[in-house]
N, C-alpha and C positions, 0 to 999 in steps of 0.2 A: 536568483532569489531563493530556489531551494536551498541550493546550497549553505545558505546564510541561515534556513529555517531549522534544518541538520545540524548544522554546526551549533547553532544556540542548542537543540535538543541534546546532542554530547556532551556539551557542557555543562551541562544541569544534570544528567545523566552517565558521568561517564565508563559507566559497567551496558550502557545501552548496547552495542556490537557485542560483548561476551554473549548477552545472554540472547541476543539474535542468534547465533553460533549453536547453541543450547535449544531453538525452535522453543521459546516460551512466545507469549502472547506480545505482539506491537502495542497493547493500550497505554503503557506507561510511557512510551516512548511517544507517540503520536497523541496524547493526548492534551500534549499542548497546540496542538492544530484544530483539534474538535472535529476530528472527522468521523464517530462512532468507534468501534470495536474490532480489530484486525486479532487474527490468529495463522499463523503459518501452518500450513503442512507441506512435509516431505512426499515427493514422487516418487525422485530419485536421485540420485549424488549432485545432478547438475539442473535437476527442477522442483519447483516450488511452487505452492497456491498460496495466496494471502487471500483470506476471504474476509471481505470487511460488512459488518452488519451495522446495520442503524445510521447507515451514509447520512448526514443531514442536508447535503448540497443536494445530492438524491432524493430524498424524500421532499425538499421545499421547487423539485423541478417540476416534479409530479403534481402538486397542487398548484404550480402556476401554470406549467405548458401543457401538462397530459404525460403519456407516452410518449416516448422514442424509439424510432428505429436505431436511432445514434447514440452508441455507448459518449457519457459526457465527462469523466472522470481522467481527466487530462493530467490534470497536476497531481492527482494522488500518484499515476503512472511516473509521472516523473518523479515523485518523491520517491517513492519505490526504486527507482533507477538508481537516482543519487544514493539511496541509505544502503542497497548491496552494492553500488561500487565501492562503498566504504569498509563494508565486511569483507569482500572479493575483489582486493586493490590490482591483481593481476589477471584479473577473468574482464571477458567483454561482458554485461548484463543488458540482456533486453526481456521488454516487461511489456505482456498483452491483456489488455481487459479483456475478460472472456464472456462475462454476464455483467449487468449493470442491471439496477436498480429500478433509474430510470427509465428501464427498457422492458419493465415488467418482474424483472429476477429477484427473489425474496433477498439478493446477495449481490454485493460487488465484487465479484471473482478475480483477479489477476493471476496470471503465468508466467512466473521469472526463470527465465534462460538463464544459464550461468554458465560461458564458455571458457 
């Protein structure tokens, strides 16, 4: 089902992957998702933070469950997966939540591999 949600985003977008390439901002891209506000930073050649602010799945966990010890951000992870395999068609990408939201962290932080 990512896949399906990506592939609609390209096509409505399709300079979306240049400008990933270029490290500008995910909100154009994901903001047909409404998942708040992503920005990439570089580490280095083969890592990457996407730190997403204003999660709203995040912020509406927090007011129904409380805290978590359990980062919940499942599918943004996956979406992440799927949109740099699509920039990095010949790298393996894997993608960790490092901070979450719902766990307290002012930030949704993820850590993309790119091997």
């Amino acid at each position: 089902q990512a896949e399906i949600y990506i592939n609609m985003a390209l096509k409505n977008n399709p300079n979306a992957i240049e400008n990933l390439e270029k490290n500008i901002t995910l909100n154009k891209f994901f903001s047909v998702f409404c998942y708040g506000e992503f920005t990439i930073k570089k580490i280095s050649n083969n890592k990457l933070l996407v730190i997403l602010n204003n999660n709203p799945y995040a912020i509406e966990y927090l007011k129904i469950f409380n805290k978590t010890k359990e980062k919940i951000d499942f599918f943004v992870s996956f979406l992440l997966e799927n949109l740099f395999s699509k920039v990095y068609p010949k790298n393996k990408i894997s993608v960790n939540e490092l901070e979450c939201m719902a766990c307290g962290n002012k930030s949704c932080t993820f850590e993309i591999v790119i091997n």
